[in-house]
C-alpha positions as CSV (number, residue, x, y, z in Angstrom):
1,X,14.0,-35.0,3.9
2,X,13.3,-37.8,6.2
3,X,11.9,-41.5,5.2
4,X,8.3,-40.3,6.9
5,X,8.3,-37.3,4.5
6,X,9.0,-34.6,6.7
7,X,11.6,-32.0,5.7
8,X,14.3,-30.8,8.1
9,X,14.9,-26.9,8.1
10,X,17.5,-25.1,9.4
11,X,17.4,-21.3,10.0
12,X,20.3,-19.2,9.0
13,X,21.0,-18.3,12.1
14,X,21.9,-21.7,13.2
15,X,24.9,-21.8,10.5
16,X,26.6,-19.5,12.8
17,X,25.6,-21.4,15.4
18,X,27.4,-24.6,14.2
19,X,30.2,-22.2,13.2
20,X,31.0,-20.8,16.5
21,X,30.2,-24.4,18.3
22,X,33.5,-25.6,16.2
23,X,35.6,-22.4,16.7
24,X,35.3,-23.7,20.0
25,X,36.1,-26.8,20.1
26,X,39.2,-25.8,18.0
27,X,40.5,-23.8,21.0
28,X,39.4,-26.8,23.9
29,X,41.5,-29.1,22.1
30,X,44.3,-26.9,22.4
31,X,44.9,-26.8,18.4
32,X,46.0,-23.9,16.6
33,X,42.5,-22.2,15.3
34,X,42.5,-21.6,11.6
35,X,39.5,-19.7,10.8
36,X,39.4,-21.5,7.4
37,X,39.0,-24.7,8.2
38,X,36.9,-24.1,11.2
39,X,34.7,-22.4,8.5
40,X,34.9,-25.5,6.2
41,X,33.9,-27.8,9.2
42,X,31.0,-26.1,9.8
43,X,29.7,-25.9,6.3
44,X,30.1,-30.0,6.1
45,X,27.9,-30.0,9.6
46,X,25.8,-28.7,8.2
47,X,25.3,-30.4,4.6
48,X,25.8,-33.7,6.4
49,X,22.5,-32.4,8.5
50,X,20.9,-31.3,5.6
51,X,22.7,-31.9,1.8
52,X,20.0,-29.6,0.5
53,X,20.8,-26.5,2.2
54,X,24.2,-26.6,0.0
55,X,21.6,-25.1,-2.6
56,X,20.2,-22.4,-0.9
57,X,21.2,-18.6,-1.8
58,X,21.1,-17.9,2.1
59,X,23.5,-20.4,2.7
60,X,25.7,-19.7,-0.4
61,X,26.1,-16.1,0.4
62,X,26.5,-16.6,3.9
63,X,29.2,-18.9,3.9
64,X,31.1,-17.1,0.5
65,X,31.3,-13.6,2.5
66,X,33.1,-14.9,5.4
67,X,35.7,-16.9,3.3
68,X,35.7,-13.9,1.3
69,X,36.6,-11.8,4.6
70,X,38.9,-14.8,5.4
71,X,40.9,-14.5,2.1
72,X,41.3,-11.2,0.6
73,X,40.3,-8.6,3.7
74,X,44.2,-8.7,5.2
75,X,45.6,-8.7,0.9
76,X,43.0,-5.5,0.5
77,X,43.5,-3.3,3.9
78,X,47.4,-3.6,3.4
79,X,47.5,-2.2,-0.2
80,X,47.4,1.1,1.5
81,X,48.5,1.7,5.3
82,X,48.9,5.6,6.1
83,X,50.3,7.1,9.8
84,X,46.4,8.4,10.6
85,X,44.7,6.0,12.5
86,X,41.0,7.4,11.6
87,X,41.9,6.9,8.1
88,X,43.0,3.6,8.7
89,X,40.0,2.5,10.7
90,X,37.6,4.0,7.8
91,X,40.2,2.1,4.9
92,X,39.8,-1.1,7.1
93,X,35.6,-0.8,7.1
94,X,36.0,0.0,3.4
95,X,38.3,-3.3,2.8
96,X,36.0,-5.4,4.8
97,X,33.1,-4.5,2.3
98,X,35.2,-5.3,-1.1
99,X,36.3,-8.2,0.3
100,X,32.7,-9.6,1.3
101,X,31.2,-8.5,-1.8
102,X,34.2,-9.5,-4.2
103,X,33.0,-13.0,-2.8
104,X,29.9,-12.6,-3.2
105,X,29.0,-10.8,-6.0
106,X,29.1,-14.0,-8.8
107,X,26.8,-15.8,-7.0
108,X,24.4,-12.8,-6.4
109,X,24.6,-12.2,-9.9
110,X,23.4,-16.3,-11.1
111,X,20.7,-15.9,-8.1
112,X,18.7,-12.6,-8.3
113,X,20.2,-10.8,-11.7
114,X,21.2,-7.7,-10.2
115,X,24.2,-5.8,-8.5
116,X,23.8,-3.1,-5.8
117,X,25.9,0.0,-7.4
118,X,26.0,2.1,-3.9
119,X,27.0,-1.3,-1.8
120,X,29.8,0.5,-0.8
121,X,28.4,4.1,1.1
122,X,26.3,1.9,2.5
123,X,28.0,-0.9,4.0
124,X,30.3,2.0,5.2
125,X,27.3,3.3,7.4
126,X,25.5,-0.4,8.3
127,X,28.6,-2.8,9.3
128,X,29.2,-0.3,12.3
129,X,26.1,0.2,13.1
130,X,25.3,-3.2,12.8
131,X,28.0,-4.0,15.4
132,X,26.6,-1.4,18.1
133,X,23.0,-2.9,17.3
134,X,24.4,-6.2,18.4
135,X,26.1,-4.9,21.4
136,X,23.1,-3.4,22.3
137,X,21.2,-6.5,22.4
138,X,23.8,-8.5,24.1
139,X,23.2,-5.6,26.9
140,X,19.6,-6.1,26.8
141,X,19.6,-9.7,27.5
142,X,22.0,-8.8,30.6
143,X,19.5,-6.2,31.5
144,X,16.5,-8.1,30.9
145,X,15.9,-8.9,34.6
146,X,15.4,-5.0,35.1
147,X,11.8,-4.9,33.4
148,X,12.0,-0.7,33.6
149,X,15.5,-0.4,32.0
150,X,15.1,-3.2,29.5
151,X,12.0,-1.8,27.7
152,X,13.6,1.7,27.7
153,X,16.8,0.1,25.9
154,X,14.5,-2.1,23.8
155,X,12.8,1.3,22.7
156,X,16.1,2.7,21.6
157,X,17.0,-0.5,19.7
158,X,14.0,-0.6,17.9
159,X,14.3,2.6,17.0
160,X,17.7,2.0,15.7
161,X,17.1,-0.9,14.1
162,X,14.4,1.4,11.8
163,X,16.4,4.1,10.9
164,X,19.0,1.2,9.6
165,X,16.2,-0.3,7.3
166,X,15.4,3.5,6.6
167,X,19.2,4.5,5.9
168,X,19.4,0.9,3.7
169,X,16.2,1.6,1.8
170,X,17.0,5.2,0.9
171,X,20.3,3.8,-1.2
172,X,17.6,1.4,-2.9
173,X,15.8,4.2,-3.9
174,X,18.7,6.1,-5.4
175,X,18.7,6.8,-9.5
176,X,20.8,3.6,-10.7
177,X,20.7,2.1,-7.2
178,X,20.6,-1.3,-9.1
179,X,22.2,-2.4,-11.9
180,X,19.9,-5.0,-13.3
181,X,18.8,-7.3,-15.2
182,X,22.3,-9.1,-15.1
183,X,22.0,-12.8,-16.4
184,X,25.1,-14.8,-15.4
185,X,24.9,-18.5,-16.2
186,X,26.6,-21.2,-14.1
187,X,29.7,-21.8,-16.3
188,X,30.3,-18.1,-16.2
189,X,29.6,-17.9,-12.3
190,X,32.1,-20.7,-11.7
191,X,35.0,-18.5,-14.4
192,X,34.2,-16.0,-12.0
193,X,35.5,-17.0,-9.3
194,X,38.3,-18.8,-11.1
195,X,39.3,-15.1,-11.9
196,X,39.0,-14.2,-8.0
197,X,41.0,-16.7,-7.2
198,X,43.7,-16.8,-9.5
199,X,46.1,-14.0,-6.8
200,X,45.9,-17.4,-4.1
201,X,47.4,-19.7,-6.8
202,X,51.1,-20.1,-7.0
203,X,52.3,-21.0,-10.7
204,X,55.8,-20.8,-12.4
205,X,56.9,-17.1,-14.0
206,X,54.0,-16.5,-11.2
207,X,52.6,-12.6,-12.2
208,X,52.8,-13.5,-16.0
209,X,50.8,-16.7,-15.8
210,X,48.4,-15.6,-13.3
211,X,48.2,-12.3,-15.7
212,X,47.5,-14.5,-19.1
213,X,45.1,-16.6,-17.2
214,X,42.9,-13.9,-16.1
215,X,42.8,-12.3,-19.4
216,X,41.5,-16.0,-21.0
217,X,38.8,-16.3,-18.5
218,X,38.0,-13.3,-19.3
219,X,37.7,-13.5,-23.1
220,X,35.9,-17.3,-22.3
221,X,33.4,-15.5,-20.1
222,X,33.0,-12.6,-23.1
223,X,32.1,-15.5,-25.6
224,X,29.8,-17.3,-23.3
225,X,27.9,-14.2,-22.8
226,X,28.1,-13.7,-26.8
227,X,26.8,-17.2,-28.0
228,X,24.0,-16.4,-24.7
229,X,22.9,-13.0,-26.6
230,X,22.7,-14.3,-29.6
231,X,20.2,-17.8,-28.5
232,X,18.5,-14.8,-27.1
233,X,18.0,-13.2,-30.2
234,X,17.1,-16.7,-32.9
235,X,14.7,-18.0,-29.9
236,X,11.3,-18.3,-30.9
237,X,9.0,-20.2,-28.4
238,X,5.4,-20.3,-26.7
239,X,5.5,-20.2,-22.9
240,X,2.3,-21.1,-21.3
241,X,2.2,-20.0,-17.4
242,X,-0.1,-21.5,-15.3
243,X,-0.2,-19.5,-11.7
244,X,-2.4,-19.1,-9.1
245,X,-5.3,-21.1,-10.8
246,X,-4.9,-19.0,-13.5
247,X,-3.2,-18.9,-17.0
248,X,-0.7,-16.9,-18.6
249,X,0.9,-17.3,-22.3
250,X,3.8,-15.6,-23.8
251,X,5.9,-15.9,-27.4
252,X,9.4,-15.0,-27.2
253,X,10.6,-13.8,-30.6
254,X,14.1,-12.9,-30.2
255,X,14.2,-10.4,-27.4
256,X,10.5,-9.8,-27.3
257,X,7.6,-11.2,-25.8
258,X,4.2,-10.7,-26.8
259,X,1.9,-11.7,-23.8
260,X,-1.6,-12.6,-23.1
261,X,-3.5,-12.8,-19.7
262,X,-6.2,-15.5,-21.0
263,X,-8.0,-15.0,-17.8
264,X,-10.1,-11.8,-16.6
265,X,-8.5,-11.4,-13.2
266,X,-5.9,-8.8,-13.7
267,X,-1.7,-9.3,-12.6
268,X,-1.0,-9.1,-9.4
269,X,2.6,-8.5,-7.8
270,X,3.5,-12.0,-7.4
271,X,2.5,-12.8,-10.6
272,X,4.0,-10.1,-11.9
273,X,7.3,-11.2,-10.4
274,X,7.2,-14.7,-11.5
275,X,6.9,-13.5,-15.0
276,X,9.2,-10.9,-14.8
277,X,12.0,-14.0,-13.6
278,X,11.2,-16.0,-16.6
279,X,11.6,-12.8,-18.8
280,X,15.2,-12.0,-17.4
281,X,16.3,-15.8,-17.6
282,X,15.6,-15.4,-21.1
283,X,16.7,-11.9,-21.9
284,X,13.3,-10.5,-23.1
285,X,13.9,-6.6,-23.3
286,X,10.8,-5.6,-24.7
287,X,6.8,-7.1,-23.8
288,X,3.8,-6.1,-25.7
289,X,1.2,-6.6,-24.2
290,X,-1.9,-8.0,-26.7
291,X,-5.6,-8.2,-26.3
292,X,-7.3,-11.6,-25.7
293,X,-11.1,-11.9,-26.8
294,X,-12.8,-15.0,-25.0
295,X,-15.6,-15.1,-27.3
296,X,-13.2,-15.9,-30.6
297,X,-10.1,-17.3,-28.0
298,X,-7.6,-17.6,-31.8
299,X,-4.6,-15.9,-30.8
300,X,-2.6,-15.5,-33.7
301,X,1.4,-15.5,-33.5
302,X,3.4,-14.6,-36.7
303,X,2.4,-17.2,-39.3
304,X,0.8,-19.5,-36.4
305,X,-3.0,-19.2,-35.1
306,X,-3.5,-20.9,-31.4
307,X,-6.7,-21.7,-30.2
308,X,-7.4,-20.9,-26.6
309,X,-10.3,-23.4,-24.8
310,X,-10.8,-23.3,-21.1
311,X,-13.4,-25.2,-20.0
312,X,-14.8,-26.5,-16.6
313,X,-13.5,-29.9,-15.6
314,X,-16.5,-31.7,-16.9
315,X,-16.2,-30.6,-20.0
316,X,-16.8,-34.2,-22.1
317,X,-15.5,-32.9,-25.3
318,X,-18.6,-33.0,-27.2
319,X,-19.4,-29.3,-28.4
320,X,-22.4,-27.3,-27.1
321,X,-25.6,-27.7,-29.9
């Protein structure tokens, strides 16, 4: 933010932007281009511009899959080269997606709880079709002059660009097309990638170390996600949501929540989503959902009775005669 208050925003689309901008100026210089600093540059534009954006999923994910593509794409395709070039080409689309997603994944998991279990058929079908979508459009601008032939060709992208949403959705709508909810914490996010990255390090008696290193992240992750279970199951704690004018309360014992809407307008979706976020950060597995009576507003909670008073603003505390 600036010192008159107003916020600077940059669109995703401008981080490639920057990106290709300093690709560029790489090769002008007449330097060798390495893709991984060039990427690196780019990033530090753009947190200079904006330090911010550094916590933003968009950004995060954007920046991860490339240096995910960057690092382990070559390592992947060449575990297994064969003398057919169409199996090759299909091995190489297929490398490119585990590569992207092993770089991904982590963060995905500390930001929205929840892993995409057919990632891989369907990147297999959108990365090349994504690729003749954007060669289609880079034809369109060149057309665009033409008004006939450029809404013709516009038709056809569009349409394209639908049956990809349709082809996208229909593997979100798949039996166990998500694997959720999936709380990672940041500790366990960052032994992640520790893990990932362990094949780049060079140590002494190199495979061996690298091999009992992995296996202790491992077990450290295991026990973080023990002690997190078990918080999950001693909590016991009121949670009073207040959303859209309206509010909301909730006790979490253990790994349920007993909830009450204390107002008369029903949940909607958003709300519903906002509540359903604060229920996975805190591993709730099971919400029963309890009557509220505004007349006698005494909610009662285990050995605990909570009295509920909503009153208008100018409410002076004196009760009614």
């Amino acid at each position: 933010s600036s010192p008159t208050g107003r916020t600077i925003t940059i669109p995703e689309s401008s981080h490639w932007n920057v990106a290709g901008r300093v690709f560029i100026i790489g090769g002008t210089m007449k330097r060798n281009s390495d893709s991984l600093n060039a990427l690196l540059a780019s990033a530090f534009l753009l947190i200079c511009i904006e330090p911010e954006m550094v916590y933003d999923a968009g950004f995060q994910l954007s920046y991860l899959a490339v240096l995910g593509l960057l690092l382990f794409h070559q390592r992947i395709r060449r575990l297994w080269i064969t003398p057919y070039q169409w199996i090759n080409h299909c091995w190489n689309l297929v490398s490119l997606s585990l590569a992207a997603q092993l770089f991904t994944f982590p963060v995905s998991l500390f930001h929205f709880h929840q892993f995409p279990t057919y990632f891989l058929p369907a990147n297999l079908i959108a990365v090349p079709f994504t690729s003749m979508l954007l060669i289609g459009i880079l034809i369109l601008l060149c057309v665009s002059p033409f008004t006939p032939m450029a809404v013709v060709l516009g038709k056809v992208l569009l349409y394209a660009l639908y049956s990809l949403n349709e082809c996208i959705h229909f593997f979100a709508r798949l039996p166990w097309g998500t694997w959720q909810p999936l709380q990672v914490t940041l500790p366990q996010c960052i032994l992640m990638y520790a893990v990932i990255l362990l094949p780049m390090l060079r140590l002494p008696y190199d495979h061996r170390n690298k091999f009992r290193a992995a296996w202790a992240m491992i077990f450290l992750i295991a026990l973080l996600r023990i002690r997190s279970f078990c918080q999950a199951y001693a909590q016991q704690q009121l949670i009073i949501y207040d959303i859209s004018k309206s509010s909301r309360m909730e006790w979490h014992a253990g790994r349920t929540a007993y909830y009450w809407n204390t107002d008369t307008i029903s949940d909607a979706p958003s709300i519903d989503r906002i509540l359903n976020a604060c229920r996975q950060q805190h591993r709730i597995q099971k919400v029963i959902r309890s009557s509220y009576d505004a007349v006698h507003p005494v909610i009662t909670i285990g050995p605990f009775r909570i009295l509920h008073l909503d009153r208008e603003p100018g409410f002076d505390g004196t009760p009614d005669a």
